[in-house]
C-alpha positions in Angstrom: 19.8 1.3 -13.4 21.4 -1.9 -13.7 20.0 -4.9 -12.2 21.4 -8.0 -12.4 19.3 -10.2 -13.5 21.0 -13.5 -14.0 18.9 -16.8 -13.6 21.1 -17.9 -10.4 20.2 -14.3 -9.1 16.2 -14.6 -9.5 16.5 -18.5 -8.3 18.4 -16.8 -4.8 15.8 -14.0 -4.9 12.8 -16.6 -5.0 14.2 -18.4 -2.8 14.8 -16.0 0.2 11.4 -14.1 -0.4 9.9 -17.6 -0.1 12.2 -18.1 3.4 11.2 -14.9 4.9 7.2 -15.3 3.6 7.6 -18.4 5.9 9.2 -17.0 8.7 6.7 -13.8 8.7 3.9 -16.1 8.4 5.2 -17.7 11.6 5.5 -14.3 13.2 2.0 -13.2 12.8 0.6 -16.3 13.4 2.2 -16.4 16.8 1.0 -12.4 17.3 -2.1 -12.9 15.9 -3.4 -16.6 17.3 -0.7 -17.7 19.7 -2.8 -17.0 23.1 -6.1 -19.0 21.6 -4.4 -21.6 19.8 -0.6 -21.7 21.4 1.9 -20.8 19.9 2.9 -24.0 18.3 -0.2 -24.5 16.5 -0.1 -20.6 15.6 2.8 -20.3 14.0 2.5 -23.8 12.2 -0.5 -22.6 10.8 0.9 -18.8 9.8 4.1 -20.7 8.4 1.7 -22.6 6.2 -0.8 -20.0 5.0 1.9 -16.9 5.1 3.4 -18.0 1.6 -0.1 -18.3 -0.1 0.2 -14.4 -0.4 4.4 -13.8 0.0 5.2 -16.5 -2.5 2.6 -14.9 -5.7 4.3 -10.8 -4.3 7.7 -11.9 -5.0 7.1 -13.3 -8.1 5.1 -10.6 -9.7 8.0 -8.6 -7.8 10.9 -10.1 -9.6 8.7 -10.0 -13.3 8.4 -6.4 -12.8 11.9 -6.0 -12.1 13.1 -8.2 -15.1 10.6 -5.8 -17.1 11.9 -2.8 -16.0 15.5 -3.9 -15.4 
């Protein structure tokens, strides 16, 4: 399979993975916390703790496909 692989490619790739780590952060938060905290302060704190984890998966993501790719 060919991948494309260009540095503008990974830079979009990082980029939207780090978008939609944010915006799923925000989600949960909101699901998880939003009646104790509000939903404000629930999905400001799942926007800023949902990319600890999102931003490290999509970058071992796109090294594994550069590896195999």
């Amino acid at each position: 399979m060919n991948l494309p692989s260009s540095p503008e490619m990974l830079v979009v790739s990082f980029v939207l993975g780090v978008v939609a780590s944010i915006a799923g952060g925000a989600a949960g938060g909101v699901l998880v916390g939003g009646k104790v905290l509000g939903n404000e302060l629930a999905a400001l704190l799942g926007g800023f703790y949902g990319p600890l984890a999102g931003v490290a998966g999509v970058a071992v993501g796109l090294a594994v496909l550069i590896i195999i790719g």
